[in-house]
C-alpha positions in Angstrom: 0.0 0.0 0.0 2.6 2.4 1.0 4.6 1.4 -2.2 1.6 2.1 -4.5 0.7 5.9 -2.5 4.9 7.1 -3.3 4.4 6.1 -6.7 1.3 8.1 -7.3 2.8 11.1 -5.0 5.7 10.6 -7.4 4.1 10.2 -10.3 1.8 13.3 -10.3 5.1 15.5 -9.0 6.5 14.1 -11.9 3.9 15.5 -14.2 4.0 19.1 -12.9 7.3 18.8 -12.9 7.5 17.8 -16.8 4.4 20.9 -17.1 6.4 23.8 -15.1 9.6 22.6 -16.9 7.9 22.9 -20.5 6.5 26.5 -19.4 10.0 27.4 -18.4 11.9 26.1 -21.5 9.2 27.2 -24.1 6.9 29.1 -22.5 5.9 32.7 -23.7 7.5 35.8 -21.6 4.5 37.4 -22.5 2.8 39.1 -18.8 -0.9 37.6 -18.6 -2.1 40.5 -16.7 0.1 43.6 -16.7 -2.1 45.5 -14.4 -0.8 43.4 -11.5 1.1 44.5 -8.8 3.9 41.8 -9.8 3.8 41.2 -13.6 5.5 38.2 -14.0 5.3 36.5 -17.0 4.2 32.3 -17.8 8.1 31.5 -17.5 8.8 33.2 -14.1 5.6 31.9 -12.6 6.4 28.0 -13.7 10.2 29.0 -12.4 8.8 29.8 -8.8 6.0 26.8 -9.2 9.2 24.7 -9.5 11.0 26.1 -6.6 8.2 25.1 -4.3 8.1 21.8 -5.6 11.8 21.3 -4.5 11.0 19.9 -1.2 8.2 17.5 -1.6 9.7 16.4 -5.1 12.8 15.1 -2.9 10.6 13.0 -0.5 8.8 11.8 -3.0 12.1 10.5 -4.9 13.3 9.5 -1.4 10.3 7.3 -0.6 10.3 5.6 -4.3 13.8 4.9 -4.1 13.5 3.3 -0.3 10.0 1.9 -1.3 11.0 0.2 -4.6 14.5 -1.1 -3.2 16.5 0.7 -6.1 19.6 -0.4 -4.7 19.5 -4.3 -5.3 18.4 -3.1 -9.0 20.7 -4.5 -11.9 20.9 -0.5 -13.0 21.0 1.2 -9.6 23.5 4.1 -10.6 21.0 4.6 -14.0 17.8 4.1 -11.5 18.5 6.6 -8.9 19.4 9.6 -11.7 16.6 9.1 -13.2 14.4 9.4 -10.0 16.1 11.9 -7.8 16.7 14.4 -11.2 13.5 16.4 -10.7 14.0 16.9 -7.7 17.9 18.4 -7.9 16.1 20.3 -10.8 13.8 21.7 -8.2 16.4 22.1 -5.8 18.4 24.1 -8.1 15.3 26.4 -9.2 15.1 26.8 -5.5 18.9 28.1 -4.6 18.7 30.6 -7.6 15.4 32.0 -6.2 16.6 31.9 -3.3 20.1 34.1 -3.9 18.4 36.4 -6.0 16.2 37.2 -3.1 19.2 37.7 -0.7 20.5 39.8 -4.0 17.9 41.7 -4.2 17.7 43.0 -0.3 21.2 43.5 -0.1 21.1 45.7 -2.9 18.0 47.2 -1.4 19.6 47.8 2.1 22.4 49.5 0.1 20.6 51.9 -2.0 18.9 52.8 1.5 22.2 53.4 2.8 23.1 55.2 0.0 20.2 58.2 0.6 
């Protein structure tokens, strides 16, 4: 039971993933609705999507690769790049929103500064 609940969890983090990733690879940089406060465009808003799904896409890699005993597979080395790459994808979404924040307010608290 547990087995076949990661594999869904996995699964359907899978799909966003694959969705978000097209959006940020071919999406349009066109802003759906410039009147917003923050008009981000398709791209940025799948980039952040994917950034949030960092964590959970982890887990859910971690609990397939526990679940499914990866490691006594004939291709375990093939097996667990295949299953944990979303997640270092997400991951890696995640550190580069997360230092352009701490870009952006250091170079906030230095303008400040600056005045």
């Amino acid at each position: 039971m547990a087995k076949k609940l990661a594999n869904s969890v996995y699964a359907l983090g899978l799909a966003a993933f694959l969705v978000l990733a097209g959006f940020v690879l071919f999406g349009a940089g066109i802003v759906p609705s410039p009147e917003a406060m923050i008009a981000w465009s398709m791209r940025e808003i799948a980039f952040v999507g994917l950034a949030f799904g960092a964590i959970p896409m982890v887990l859910a890699g971690v609990a397939v690769y526990r679940l499914n005993e990866v490691k006594q597979s004939e291709h375990k080395r093939r097996n667990s790049i295949l299953i944990f790459a979303p997640g270092l994808l997400c991951g890696a979404c995640l550190l580069f929103v997360l230092g352009l924040l701490a870009f952006m307010m250091i170079q906030a608290i230095m303008h400040v500064s600056t005045l």
